[in-house]
N, C-alpha and C positions, 0 to 999 in steps of 0.2 A: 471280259472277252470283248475285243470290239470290232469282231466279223458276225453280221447280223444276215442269214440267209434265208428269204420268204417266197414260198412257195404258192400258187395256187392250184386248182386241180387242172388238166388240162380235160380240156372241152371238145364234144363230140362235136364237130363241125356239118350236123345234117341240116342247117340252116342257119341263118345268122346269129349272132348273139342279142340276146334281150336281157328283161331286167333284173334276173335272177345272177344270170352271168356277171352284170354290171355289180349286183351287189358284193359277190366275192370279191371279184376282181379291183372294186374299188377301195372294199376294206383292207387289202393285200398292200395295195398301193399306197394307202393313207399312212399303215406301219411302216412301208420302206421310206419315203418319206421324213418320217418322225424320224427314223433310225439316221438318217444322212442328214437330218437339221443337227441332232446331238452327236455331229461327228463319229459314226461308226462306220467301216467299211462295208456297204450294202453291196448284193446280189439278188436279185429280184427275177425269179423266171415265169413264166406265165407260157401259154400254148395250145396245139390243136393234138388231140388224140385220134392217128387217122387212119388206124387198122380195123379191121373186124367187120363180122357179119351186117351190122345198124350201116355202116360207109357203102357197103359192099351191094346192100338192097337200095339205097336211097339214091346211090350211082345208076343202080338199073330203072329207077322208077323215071330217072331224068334223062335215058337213054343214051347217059356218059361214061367212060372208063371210072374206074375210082381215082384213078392219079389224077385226073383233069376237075374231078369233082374237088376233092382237098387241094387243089394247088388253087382253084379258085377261093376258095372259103378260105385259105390261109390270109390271101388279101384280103377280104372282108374283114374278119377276126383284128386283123391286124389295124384297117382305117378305122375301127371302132373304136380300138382302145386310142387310139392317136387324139381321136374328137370328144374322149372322155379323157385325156393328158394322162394317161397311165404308164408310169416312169420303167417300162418293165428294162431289164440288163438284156435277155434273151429270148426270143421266142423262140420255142421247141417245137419241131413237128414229129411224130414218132417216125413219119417217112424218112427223115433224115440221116443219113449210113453213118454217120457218128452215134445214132441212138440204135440203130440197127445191129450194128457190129456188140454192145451194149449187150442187147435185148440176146441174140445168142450166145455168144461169149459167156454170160451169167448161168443160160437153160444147160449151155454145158458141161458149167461148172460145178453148179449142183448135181447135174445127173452124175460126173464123175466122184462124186461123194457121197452119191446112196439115196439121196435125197427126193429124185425122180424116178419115175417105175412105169411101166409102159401096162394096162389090163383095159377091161372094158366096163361099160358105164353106162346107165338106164336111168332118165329122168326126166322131171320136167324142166323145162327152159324157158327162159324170156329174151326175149330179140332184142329188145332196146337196153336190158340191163346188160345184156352178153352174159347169164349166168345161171345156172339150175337151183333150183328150188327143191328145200326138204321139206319133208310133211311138220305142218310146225310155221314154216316160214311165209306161203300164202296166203290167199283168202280165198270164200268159195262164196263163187255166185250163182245163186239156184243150180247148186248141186256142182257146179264146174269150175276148178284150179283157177284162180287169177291173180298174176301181178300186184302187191299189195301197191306199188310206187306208180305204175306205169295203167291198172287197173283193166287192163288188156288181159287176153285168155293168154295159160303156157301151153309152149308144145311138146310131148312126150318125144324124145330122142333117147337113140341108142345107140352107142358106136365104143370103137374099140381108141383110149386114147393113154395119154401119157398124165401120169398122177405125181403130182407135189406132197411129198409126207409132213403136210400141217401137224397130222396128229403128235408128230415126236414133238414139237414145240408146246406143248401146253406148258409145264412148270417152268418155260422159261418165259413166255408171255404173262402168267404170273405172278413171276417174280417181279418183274420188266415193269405191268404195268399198275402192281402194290406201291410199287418202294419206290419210282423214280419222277413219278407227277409230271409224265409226257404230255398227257394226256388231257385237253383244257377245256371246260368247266369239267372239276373232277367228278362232275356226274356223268358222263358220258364212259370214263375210263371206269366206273362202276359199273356203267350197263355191259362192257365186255366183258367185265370178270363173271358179270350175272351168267349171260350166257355161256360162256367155256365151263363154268363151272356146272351147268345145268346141262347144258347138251354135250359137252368135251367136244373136238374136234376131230373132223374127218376131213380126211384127203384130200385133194382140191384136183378136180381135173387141168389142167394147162394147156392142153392143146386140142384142135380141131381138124377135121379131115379137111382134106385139101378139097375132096369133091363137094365139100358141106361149103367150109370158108375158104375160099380162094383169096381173102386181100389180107395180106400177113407177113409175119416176121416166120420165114420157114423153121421149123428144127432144123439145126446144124447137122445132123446125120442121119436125120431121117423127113425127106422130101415130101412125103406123102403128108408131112402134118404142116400146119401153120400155130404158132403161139397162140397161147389165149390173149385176149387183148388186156386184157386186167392184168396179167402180170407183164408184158410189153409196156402198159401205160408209167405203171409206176416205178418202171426203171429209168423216167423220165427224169424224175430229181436225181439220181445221180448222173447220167450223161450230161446234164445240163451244167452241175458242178465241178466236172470236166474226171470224171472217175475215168476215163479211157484215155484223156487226152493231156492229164497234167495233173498227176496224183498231188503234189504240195500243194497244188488249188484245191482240190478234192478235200484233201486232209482239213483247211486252213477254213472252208465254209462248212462244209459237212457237220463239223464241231459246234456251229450253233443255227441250224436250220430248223425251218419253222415251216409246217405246212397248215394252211388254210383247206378246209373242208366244210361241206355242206353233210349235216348228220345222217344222212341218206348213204352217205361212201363211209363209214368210219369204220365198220366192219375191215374194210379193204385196207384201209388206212395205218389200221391196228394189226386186229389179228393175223394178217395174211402179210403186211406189208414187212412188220418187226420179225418174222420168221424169215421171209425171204430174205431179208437185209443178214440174220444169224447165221442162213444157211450160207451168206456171199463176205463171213468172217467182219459187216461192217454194223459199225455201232448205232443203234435204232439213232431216230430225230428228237433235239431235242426239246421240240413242242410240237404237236397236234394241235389246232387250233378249231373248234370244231363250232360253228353256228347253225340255229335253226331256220326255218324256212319262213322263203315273203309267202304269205295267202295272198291268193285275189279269189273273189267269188267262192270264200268256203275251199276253195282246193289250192295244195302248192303247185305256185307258177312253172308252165312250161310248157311245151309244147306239146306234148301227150294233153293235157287238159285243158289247151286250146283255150286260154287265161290270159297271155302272154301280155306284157303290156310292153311297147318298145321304145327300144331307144332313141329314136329318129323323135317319137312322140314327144320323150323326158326332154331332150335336146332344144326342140324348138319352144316345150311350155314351159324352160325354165331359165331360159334364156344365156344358152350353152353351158358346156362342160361343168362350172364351179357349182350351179344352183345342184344340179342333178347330184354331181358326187354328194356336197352335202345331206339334200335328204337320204340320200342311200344311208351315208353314215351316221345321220341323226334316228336311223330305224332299226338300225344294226342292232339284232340280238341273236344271245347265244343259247339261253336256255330255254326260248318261247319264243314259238313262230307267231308274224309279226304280219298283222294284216294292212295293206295298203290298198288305198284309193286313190284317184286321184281330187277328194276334197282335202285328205288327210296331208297329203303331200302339198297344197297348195296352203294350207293353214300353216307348213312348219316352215314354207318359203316366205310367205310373206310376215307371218308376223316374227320367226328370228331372222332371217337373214334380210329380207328389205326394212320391218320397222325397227330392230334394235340395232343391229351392225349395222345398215345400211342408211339409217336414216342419224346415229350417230357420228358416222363418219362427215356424212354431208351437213349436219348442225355444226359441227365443231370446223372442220376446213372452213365453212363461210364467216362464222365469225369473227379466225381467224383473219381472211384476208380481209372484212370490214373493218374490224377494230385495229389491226396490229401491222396491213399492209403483208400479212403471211410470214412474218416472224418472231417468233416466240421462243427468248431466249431461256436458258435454264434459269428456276423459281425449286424452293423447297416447295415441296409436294406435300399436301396436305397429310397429315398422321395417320388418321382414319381409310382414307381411300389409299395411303399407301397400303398400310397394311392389308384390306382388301383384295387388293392386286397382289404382294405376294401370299397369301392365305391362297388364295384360288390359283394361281399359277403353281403353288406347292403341290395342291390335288390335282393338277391338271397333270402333272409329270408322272406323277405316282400312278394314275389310271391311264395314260398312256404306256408309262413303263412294263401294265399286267393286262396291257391288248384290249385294255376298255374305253375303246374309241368314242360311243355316243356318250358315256358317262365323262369325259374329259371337254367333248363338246358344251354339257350341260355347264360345266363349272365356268365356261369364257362366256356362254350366255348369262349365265347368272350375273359376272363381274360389268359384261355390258348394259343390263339394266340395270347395275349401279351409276355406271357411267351418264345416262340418261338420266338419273335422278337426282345427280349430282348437278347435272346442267340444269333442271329446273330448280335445284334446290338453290344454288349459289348466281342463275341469274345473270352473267356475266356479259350479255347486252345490256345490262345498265348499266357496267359500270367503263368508266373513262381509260383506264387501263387494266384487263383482265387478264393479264399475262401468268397469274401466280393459281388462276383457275384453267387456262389453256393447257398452259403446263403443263399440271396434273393430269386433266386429260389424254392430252397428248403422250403421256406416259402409258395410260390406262389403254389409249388403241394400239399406241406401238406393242405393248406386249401381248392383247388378246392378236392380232393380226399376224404374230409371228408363232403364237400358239397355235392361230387357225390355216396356218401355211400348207400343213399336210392336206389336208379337208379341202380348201377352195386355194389352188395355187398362183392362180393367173388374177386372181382379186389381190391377194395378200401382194405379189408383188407391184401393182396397181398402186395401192396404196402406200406402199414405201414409199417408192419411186416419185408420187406426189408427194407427199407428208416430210421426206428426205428423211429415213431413217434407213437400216438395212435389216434383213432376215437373217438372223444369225443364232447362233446357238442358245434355246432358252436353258440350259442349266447354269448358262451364265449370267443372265441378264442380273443388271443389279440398276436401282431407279436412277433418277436424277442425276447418270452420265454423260445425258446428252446435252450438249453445249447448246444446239438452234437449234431448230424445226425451221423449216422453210420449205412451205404451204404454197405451193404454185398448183392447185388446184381442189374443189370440195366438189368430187362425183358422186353423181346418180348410179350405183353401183348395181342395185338390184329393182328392174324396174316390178311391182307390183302386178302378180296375175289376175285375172278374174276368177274370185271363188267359184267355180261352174256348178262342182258337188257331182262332175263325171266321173263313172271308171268306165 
C-alpha cells in the first residue's frame, strides 16, 4: 500500500506547546518523513483541540471569549511547529465547520441507529481530563477522590445527559483488538483487553449541559446540550482525511492511517475510538502507535505538574530546530517512560551529533579540499566497510519500517563510529593520494546523512548540497554509483554545548 496516513493527538491549546508536545509531534513528523524519502503518498495532520469546559475556564481566567483565546494559540501552535520544521499536510482546529459539520452529522447518526440514549448521570469529574471517573479509576488523597494524571481533586456532578452504548461493543473490540495487531507495542493492546475483560464496559456520557459547557459542538436536535469534547476531538482524523469533503480521499488514506498517542489517551484511542468508528460503519486505524512518557523531576511533564521544560529553551540550547528534534527522537520510548535532563540531553548532542556526525563530517570535507582540491572521484570501496554500511542501513530500514525511530538512530550511530575509526585507522593525511579512502567514506556519509534526513532535515540537506550528492530514496541506494563528490565545503555543523548538568 503506498498511502501512508500519521496522525498526532490534537492538543489542548491552554498554553503554548512544550516539550511533551514536541516529543510526539516530532516522532510523527520523523515517520512522515521517512514515509515520503521511500516514496509513499504521505498525509500527515497534526492540530488544536478547541472545545470544552478546560478552553471555556482558561478563556475566563484571561478575561477572553474562547474564540479569541484559540484563534490566538492556533498561531502559536502553528509558529512552533514551523521552528521545529514539522512537515504537517493539515492543521485541524475542532473550530473549523468542516470538523463541526463532521462532529454533528456523526452524534446524529449514531443516535439514529440506537446507538445514543438521552438519561441521567452522577459522578466524579475532572476538568482538565474532561472526563468522570469510576470507583477503580482514581486515587485518594487523605481520604479524597483525585485525578490520578492531573493529581488535582474530582468534582462530584450530576446532570441529565445523552449516553453512547459502548457497552454493545465489547465482543467486537475484542475481537478487533485480539486478532488484528492495531495496537502498538502489543502490550498496551493487552492492557485493553485486561480491563474490558475485567470491568466490561459502560456507557459513555457524550454530552454536556449548555449552562455547565457553553464552548461546543451543539447536538444537532437538541440545543440545550453541547458534545463531549472527547468524542468531538477524535472525529478529527476523519474530517481531516476529508470523510465530509471527498470520500475517494477519505477511502484512499483512511486504509493506512496511523495514530501517534501518548499512553495516557489509549483508552480513548481504543476502546471508545474503534466503537465510535463501528457505530459510523468505518473500518478501525490501521496502527495505534502508543508511547510512554518524558519524566522531569520524578513526574510526567506538563503543565499540571509545573515540570515543563520549553521549547524556546531546547531551541536556543541546541542550536535550532535539527539538535532539538534529534534528541527528542534519540529518547523516544514506547514501553518506559524516559527521564530527561538537561545533562542527559546535552551528553546525547554533543557526543553523537557534534563529535561523531558532526566532527566526521568536518575531518573528511577538510581533507578533502586539502588533499584532492574537493574532488574525489569514484574508487572501489573498501569490502569490509562496504558491507558495514549495507549491514546497518539493512537495520536501519527494517526499524524504521516497525516505527523504531531511536533504534534506527542507534544503528547510523554505530556505522558513524565506524566511519571515525576507519579515518584513524587508514590515516589518509599521509598519504599522497587518498581518494580510494575518501571515497569510502564519502560513501559512508552520503548514506548515514540521507538515513538521518527524517531526524535532522535542514543538516542532511546542508550537507548534500556541500558534499554534492542528493537525498533520495534509501531502499535504493546501491554503493559506488556515484561518479564525483565535489566538496565545496567541510562545516562546523553542530557547535558543542556547555555540559551545565541543569534541569
Amino acid at each position: 500500500m503506498n498511502t501512508f496516513y500519521i496522525t498526532t493527538p490534537i492538543y489542548y491549546p491552554n498554553g503554548p506547546p512544550h516539550i511533551g508536545h514536541a516529543y510526539t509531534t516530532v516522532y510523527a513528523d520523523v515517520l512522515a518523513r521517512f514515509a515520503r524519502l521511500i516514496e509513499k503518498d504521505v498525509f500527515f495532520l497534526t492540530g488544536n483541540d478547541e472545545h470544552g469546559l478546560k478552553i471555556q475556564r482558561f478563556a475566563e481566567k484571561l478575561g477572553k471569549t474562547p474564540k479569541e483565546v484559540v484563534d490566538e494559540m492556533a498561531v502559536i501552535y502553528r509558529d512552533y511547529w514551523l521552528r521545529l520544521n514539522i512537515s504537517y499536510d493539515y492543521f485541524i482546529r475542532t473550530t473549523d465547520s468542516v470538523h463541526e459539520k463532521v462532529v454533528m452529522s456523526s452524534f446524529e447518526k449514531l443516535y439514529r441507529k440506537g446507538y445514543v440514549y438521552k438519561d441521567k448521570y452522577g459522578g466524579l469529574y475532572c476538568v482538565d481530563c474532561e472526563k468522570y471517573y469510576l470507583p477503580g479509576e482514581y486515587v485518594e488523597v487523605e481520604g479524597k477522590p483525585y485525578c490520578p494524571i492531573h493529581n488535582k481533586p474530582l468534582e462530584y456532578l450530576e446532570e441529565e445527559t445523552y449516553y453512547f452504548k459502548l457497552s454493545e461493543f465489547k465482543d467486537y473490540l475484542l475481537e478487533v483488538l485480539r486478532n488484528n495487531k492495531i495496537v502498538y507495542p502489543e502490550e498496551y493492546s493487552l492492557e485493553v483487553i485486561s480491563r474490558i475483560e475485567k470491568e466490561g464496559l459502560r456507557d459513555l456520557s457524550i454530552a454536556r449541559p449548555v449552562e455547565r459547557v457553553s464552548w461546543g459542538v451543539k447536538v444537532p436536535f437538541d440545543p440545550n446540550y453541547v458534545i463531549y469534547v472527547w468524542f468531538d476531538a477524535l472525529l478529527n482524523y476523519i474530517t481531516g482525511a476529508g470523510y465530509a469533503t471527498d470520500l475517494e480521499r477519505f477511502e484512499k488514506y483512511w486504509a493506512n492511517v496511523h495514530h501517534v498517542v501518548g499512553k495516557d489517551i489509549l483508552w480513548f484511542h481504543t476502546a471508545i475510538w474503534f466503537s465510535i468508528l463501528k457505530g459510523l460503519d468505518i473500518p478501525p486505524p490501521k496502527k495505534v502507535i502508543v508511547h510512554a512518557f518524558l519524566i522531569n523531576k520524578g513526574l510526567k511533564i506538563g503543565k499540571s505538574a509545573g515540570n515543563v521544560i520549553s521549547i524556546d529553551d531546547l531551541l536556543a540550547r541546541y542550536n535550532g530546530p535539527d539538535g532539538v528534534r534529534y534528541i527528542l527522537s534519540r529518547v523516544f520510548n514506547m514501553s518506559k517512560d524516559s527521564e530527561v535532563s538537561f545533562e542527559l540531553m546535552d551528553a546525547i548532542y554533543n557526543d553523537e551529533l557534534a563529535d561523531t556526525y558532526g566532527n566526521l563530517i568536518r575531518r573528511v570535507g577538510a581533507l578533502a579540499i586539502k588533499k584532492l582540491r574537493g574532488k574525489i572521484y569514484r574508487r572501489e570501496v573498501d569490502k569490509k566497510l562496504s558491507e558495514q554500511i549495507m549491514v546497518k542501513m539493512g537495520n536501519y530500514l527494517e526499524r524504521m519500517k516497525n516505527y523504531d525511530v531511536p533504534g534506527a538512530i542507534i544503528e547510523i550511530m554505530d556505522l558513524l563510529r565506524e566511519g571515525n575509526a576507519y579515518v584513524n585507522n587508514t590515516r589518509p593525511w599521509e598519504k599522497e593520494d587518498p581518494s580510494k579512502e575518501l571515497y569510502g567514506l564519502l560513501e559512508l556519509i552520503r548514506v548515514s546523512t540521507i538515513a538521518l534526513a527524517p531526524v535532522i532535515p535542514s543538516v542532511a540537506s546542508k550537507v548534500a548540497d556541500e558534499f554534492g550528492f542528493k537525498i533520495e530514496n534509501p531502499e535504493k541506494l546501491q554503493l559506488g554509483m556515484l561518479e564525483r563528490y565535489n566538496i565545496r565545503n567541510a562545516p562546523i555543523l553542530f557547535k558543542k554545548v556547555p555540559a551545565q548538568g541543569n534541569t
